[in-house]
C-alpha positions, 0 to 999 in steps of 0.5 A, a space after each residue: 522497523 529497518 528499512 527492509 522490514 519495511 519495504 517487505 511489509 508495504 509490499 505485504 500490504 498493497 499485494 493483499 490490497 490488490 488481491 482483494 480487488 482483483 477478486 471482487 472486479 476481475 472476479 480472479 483467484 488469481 491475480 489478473 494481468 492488469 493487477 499483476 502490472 500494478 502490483 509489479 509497478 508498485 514493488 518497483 516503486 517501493 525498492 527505489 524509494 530514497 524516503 522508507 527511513 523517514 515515512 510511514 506509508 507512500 500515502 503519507 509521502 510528499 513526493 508522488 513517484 507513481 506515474 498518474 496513471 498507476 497513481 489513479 489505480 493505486 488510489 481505486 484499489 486503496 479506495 475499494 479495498 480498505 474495507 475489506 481490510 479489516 475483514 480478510 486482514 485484521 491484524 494487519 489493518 490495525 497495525 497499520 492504523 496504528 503506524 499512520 496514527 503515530 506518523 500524523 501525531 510525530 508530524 504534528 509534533 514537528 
């Protein structure tokens, strides 16, 4: 997958993540201000980081860019969210299993 793609699908994901969390505790359709700063911030994140080449997720990556703040946020709705995933985005959620399964054998292999 080339960077952009990936960037675009990491963005994919943690929008639908958010999404999901926001409806089920902020009880919006739509996204709420707080979520929508989280999702901002998280996009920004994403576009500026030097490591899309050699990673597979920010999960996955060494090096912390969220400020704790957000890092707190981004962890709760990752932590609630999950389980959802695979109900509201199937395929989506079994790809990205798939991804981090194959970055954790590769790392090993290293």
């Amino acid at each position: 997958m080339k960077s952009n793609e990936k960037k675009e699908h990491e963005k994919k994901i943690i929008k639908e993540m958010i999404k999901i969390y926001c409806a089920k505790n902020h009880h919006q359709k739509d996204l709420c201000d707080e979520c929508l700063d989280l999702y901002t911030y998280a996009t920004k994140r994403i576009d500026c980081c030097p490591f899309t080449e050699t990673k597979s997720f920010c999960s996955a990556c060494k090096v912390h860019c969220y400020q704790k703040e957000y890092r707190h946020q981004v962890r709760q709705v990752m932590r609630f969210s999950g389980k959802y995933m695979l109900f509201y985005h199937p395929v989506m959620t079994i790809k990205h299993g798939l991804v981090s399964l194959k970055e954790r054998r590769n790392q090993h292999v290293q």
